[in-house]
C-alpha positions as CSV (number, residue, x, y, z in Angstrom):
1,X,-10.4,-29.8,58.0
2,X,-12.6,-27.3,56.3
3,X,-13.1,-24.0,57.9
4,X,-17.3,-23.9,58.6
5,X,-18.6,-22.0,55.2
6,X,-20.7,-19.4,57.1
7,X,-17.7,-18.5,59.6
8,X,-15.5,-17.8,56.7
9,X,-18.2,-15.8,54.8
10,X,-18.8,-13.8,57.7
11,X,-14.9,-13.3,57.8
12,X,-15.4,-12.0,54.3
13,X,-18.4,-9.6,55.0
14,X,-16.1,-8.5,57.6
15,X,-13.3,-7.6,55.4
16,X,-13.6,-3.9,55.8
17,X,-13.4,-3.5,59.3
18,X,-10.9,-5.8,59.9
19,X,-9.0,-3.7,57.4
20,X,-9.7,-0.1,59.3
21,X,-8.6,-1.8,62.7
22,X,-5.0,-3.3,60.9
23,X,-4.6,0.2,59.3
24,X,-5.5,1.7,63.1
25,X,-2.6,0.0,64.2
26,X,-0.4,1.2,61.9
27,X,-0.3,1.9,57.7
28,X,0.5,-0.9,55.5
29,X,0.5,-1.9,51.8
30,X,-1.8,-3.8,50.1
31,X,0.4,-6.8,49.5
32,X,1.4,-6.8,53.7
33,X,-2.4,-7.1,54.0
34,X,-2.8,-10.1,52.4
35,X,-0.8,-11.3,54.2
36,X,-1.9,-10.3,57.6
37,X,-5.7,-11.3,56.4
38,X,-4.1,-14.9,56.2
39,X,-3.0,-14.4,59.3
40,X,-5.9,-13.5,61.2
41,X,-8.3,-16.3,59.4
42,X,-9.4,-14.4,56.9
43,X,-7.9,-16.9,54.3
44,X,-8.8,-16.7,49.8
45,X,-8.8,-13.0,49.8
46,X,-7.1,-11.8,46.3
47,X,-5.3,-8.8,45.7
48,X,-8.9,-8.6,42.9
49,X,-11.2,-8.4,45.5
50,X,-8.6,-6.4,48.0
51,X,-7.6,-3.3,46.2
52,X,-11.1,-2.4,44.7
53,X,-11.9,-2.2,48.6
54,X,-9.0,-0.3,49.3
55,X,-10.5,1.9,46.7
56,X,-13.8,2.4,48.0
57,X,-12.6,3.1,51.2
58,X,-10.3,5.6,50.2
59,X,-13.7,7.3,48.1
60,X,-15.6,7.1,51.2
61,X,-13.1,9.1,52.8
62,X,-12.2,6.4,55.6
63,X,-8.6,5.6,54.3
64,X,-5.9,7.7,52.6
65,X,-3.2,6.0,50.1
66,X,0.2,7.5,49.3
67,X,3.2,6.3,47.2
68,X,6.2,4.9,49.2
69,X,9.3,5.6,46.9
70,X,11.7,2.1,48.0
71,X,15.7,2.5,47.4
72,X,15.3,-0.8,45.9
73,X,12.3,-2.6,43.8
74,X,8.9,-0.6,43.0
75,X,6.9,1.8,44.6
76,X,4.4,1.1,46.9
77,X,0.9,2.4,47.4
78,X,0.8,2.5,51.2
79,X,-2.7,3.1,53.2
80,X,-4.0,4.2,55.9
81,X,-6.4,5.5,58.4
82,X,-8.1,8.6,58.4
83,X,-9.9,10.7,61.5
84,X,-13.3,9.3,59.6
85,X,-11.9,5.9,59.3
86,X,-11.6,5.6,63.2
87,X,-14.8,7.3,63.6
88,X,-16.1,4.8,61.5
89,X,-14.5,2.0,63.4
90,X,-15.3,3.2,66.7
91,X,-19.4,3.0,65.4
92,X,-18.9,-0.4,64.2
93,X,-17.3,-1.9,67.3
94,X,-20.0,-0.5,69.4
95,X,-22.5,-1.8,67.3
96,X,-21.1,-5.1,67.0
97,X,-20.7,-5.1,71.2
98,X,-24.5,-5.4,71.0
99,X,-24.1,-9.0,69.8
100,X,-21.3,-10.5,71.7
C-alpha cells in the first residue's frame, strides 16, 4: 500500500528534527541514520540528500562531527548534538505542541 504523499513529505520537511532528537539520544554516523530514518517511517532518504543536511547543521552550529578511527574497515564521520542543537530542539517541540 502506498504511504499517503503529504504524510511522507511532511516526514521529509521534518528530517532535521527528527535528526537532532536521534542524535539527543545518542551520536551516530551517517550511514546508522539511514537506517534508523527507515526505521521510524521516514523511508527514500539518500545518503545525497542526508549528508548535505548533516552539513548544514553542523554550519549552523546545532551538530558537531568527528572522525571515529575503526580497528577494522574505514573511518567514520560520527555526529552529534550540540548545547544549541538541544536548544534548538527544545523550541521546536514546544512549537509543534501547539498543533497536536
Amino acid at each position: 500500500m502506498e504511504q499517503n504523499k503529504l504524510l511522507q513529505q511532511i516526514k521529509r520537511s521534518m528530517l532535521p528534527a527528527v535528526l537532532l532528537s536521534q542524535l539527543a539520544e545518542e551520536p551516530v554516523h551517517g550511514y546508522s541514520m539511514l537506517n534508523k530514518l527507515e526505521e521510524l517511517g521516514v523511508s527514500g532518504v539518500k545518503s545525497g540528500t542526508l549528508y548535505p543536511l548533516l552539513r548544514s547543521m553542523e554550519e549552523s552550529g546545532d551538530i558537531i562531527s568527528d572522525w571515529q578511527i575503526a580497528d577494522r574497515g574505514p573511518a567514520r564521520k560520527i555526529f552529534k548534538i550540540t548545547d544549541q542543537g538541544h536548544q534548538t530542539l527544545t523550541s521546536l517541540n514546544s512549537w509543534l505542541r501547539q498543533f497536536t
